[in-house]
C-alpha positions as CSV (number, residue, x, y, z in Angstrom):
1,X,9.4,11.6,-24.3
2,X,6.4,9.9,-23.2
3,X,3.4,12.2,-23.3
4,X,-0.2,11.3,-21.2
5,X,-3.2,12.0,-19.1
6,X,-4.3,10.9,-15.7
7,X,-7.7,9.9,-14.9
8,X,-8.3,13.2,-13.6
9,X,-7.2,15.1,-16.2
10,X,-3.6,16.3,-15.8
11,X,-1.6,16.1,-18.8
12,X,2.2,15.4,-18.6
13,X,5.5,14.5,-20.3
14,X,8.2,12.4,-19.2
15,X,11.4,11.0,-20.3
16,X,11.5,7.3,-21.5
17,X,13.8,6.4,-19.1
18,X,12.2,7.2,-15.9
19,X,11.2,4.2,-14.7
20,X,14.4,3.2,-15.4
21,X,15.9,5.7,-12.6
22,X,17.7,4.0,-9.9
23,X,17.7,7.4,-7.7
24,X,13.7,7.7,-8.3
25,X,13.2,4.1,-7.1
26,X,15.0,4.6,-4.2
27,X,13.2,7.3,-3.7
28,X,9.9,5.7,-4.1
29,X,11.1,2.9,-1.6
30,X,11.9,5.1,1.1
31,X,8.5,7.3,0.6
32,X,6.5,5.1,2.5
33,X,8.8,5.4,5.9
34,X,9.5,9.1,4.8
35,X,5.9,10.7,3.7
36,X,7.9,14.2,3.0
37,X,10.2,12.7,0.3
38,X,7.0,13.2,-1.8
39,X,8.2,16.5,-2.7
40,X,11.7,15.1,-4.2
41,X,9.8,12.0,-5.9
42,X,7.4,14.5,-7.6
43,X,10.4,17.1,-8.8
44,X,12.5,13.6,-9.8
45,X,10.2,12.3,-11.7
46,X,8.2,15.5,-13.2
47,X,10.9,17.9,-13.0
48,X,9.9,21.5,-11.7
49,X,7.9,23.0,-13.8
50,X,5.4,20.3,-14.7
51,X,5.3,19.6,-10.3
52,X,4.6,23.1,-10.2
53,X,2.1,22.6,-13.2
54,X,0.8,19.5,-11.0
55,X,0.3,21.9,-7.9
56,X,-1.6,24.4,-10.1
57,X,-4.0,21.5,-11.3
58,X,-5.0,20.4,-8.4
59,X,-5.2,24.2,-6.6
60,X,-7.9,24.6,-9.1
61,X,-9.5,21.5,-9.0
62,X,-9.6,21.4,-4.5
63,X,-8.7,24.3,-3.8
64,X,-5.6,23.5,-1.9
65,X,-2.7,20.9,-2.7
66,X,-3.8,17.2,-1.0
67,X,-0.5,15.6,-0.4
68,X,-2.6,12.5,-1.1
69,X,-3.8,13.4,-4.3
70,X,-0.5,15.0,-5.6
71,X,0.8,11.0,-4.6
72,X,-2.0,9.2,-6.3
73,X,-1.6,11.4,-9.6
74,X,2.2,10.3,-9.6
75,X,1.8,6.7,-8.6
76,X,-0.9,6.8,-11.7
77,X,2.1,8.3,-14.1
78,X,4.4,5.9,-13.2
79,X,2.2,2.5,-13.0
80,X,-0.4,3.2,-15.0
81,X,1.4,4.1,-18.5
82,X,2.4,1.3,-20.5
83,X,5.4,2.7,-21.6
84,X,7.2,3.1,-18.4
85,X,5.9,-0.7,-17.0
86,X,8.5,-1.8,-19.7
87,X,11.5,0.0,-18.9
């Protein structure tokens, strides 16, 4: 498991081979043409507790759920830890 922190605060864990994940990638592809797919690419990736964890965090920090932010905080998980740039 690979275990971290965004910027912001949010703690998480994810398996090692994530970034490894042809379905997620496809996924991530299509998110740009599709901006609703966000919901799938956080559950892929996170799995459902921690989005719901993810929700939570940012509820408390906003006070609602910015699908913007909720993006940004994955697209910092998935590029910005080490560990997943090498799978």
């Amino acid at each position: 498991m690979i275990k971290g922190t965004t910027k912001n605060g949010f703690h998480y864990e994810i398996k090692e081979n994530v970034g490894d994940d042809y379905e997620l990638l496809k996924l991530l592809r299509k998110l740009e043409d599709n901006g609703l797919l966000i919901f799938d690419v956080v559950e892929k990736m996170l799995g459902a507790k921690q989005a719901e964890n993810l929700e939570k965090f940012l509820l408390k920090r906003d006070g609602y759920v910015s699908t913007e932010k909720i993006s940004k905080e994955v697209m910092e998980i998935f590029t910005g830890n080490p560990l997943l740039k090498n799978s």
